[in-house]
N, C-alpha and C positions, 0 to 999 in steps of 0.2 A: 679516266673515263668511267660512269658508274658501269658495275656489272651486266646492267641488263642490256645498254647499246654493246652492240659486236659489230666492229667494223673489220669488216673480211678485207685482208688487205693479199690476197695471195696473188703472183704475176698473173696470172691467166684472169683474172678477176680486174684490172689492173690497164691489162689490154684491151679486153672489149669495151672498157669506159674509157680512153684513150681513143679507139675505133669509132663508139659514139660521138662525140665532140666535134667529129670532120663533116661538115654539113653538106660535103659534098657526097657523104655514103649513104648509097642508094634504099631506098624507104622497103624493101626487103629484105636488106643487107641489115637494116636497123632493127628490125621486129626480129630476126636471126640471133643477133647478139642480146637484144631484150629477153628473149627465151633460155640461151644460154645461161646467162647470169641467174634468173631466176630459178634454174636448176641448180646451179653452187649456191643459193643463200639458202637456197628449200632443203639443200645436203649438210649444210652447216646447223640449221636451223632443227633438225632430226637426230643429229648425231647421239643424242640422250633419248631418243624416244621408244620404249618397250616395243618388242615386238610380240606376233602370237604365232603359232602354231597352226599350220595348213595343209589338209591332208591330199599328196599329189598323187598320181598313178603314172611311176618313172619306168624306167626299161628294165629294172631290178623290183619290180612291185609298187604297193603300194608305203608312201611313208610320209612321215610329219618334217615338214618345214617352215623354217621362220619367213615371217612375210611383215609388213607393215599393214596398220589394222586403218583401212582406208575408211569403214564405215564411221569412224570415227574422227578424221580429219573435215574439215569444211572449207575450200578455198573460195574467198572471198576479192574478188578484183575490182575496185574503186573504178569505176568505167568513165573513160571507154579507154583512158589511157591504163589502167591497168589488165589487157584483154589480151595481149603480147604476151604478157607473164602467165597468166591461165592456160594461153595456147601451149608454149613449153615445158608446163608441169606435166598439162593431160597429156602429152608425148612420153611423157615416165610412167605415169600413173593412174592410167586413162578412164579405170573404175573409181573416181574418187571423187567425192559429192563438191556444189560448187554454188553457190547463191553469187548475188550481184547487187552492188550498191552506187547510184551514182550521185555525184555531188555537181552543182554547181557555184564558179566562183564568179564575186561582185569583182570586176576589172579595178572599180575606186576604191573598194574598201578592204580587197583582198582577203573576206572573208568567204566562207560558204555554206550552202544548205544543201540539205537532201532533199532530193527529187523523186529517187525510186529506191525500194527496198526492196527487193525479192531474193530473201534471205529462207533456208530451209530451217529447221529445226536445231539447233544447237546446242541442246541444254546437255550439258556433261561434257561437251566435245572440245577438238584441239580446234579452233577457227585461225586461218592463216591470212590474213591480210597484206591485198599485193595491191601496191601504190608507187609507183614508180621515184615520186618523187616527195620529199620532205620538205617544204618550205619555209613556211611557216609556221608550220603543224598544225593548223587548225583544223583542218579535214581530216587528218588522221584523229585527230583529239575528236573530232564529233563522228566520227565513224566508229570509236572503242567507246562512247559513251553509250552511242546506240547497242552496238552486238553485247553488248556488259546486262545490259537489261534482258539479255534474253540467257541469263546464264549458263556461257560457256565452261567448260573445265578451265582451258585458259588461252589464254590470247597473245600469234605471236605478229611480225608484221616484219615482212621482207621490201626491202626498198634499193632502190639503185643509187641515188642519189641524194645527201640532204646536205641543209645547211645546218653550222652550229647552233645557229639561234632557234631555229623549228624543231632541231633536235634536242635541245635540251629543253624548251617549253613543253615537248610532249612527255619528257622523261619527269616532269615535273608534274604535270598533271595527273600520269597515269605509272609510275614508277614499276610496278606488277608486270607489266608487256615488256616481251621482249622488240630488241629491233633490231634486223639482221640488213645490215646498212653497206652496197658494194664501194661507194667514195661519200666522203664527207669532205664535199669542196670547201671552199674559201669564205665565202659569205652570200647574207641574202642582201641586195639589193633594196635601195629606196621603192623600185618597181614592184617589189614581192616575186622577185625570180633569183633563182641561184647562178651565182657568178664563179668557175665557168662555165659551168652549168653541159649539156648534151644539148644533141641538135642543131 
């Protein structure tokens, strides 16, 4: 698998995409475990990312502690399915900047365009891309074409679910991004849906 896909394979990771696939769990139950998970891709996806120094006033004074430098991250959610994922970051990390991108897709030709951009300022910054799903990766691939032109420092992109074939056509496209990927099911489908897919 190239370096730059990371497929988080840990149990807990494992479960709540196991959890998803029961269509019988209740559509609060589902947005629960969407938040979840996108809190372990978002902690996987960090684990190398510098921290700064933050000056606190503790019970022992004042003193300097490490923090993650939020001014500088941009979370980005593919709407309206990636709004689950946003909702559970900003439960961590409730100060931290957040544009919105929404795409739509052609049902026959299972491509898509963008619709809306309200994307903040990016230039130098880490932009995190939350899209639940990897299909065919065209939406991802024309979402990094977009945010690319507004130069970020760099560009990562958390997803729950892809298949092999959307995932390796985006890894081909855009090789530089990372993808922090909770299951890489079986296949895409003639339909342009991932088989077995959540839901």
């Amino acid at each position: 698998m190239p370096k730059k896909i990371h497929n988080i394979t840990n149990p807990l990771v494992k479960h709540y995409i196991s959890m998803m696939r029961d269509i019988n769990l209740a559509s609060t139950d589902f947005r629960k475990c969407i938040g979840a998970l996108a809190n372990i891709l978002f902690y996987e996806a960090l684990k190398k990312t510098d921290t700064i120094d933050k000056q606190f006033d503790t019970w022992i004074g004042e003193g300097d502690y490490p923090v993650i430098d939020e001014r500088n991250i941009v979370l980005v959610p593919i709407l309206r399915a990636g709004m689950p994922m946003l909702d559970g970051l900003l439960n961590s990390l409730p100060f931290i900047q957040s544009g919105f991108l929404a795409m739509r897709r052609d049902e026959d030709t299972h491509k898509s365009r963008i619709y809306y951009d309200r994307i903040p300022d990016v230039e130098d910054k880490l932009v995190v891309l939350l899209d639940p799903m990897i299909a065919t990766g065209g939406s991802l691939n024309d979402a990094v074409k977009l945010i690319k032109m507004k130069n970020p420092k760099k560009i990562i992109s958390l997803n729950l679910v892809g298949s092999p074939k959307g995932i390796k056509y985006f890894n081909n496209q855009h090789p530089d991004v990372d993808i922090y990927v909770a299951q890489i099911d079986e296949k895409l489908g003639s339909d342009g849906y991932i088989y077995p897919g959540i839901g």
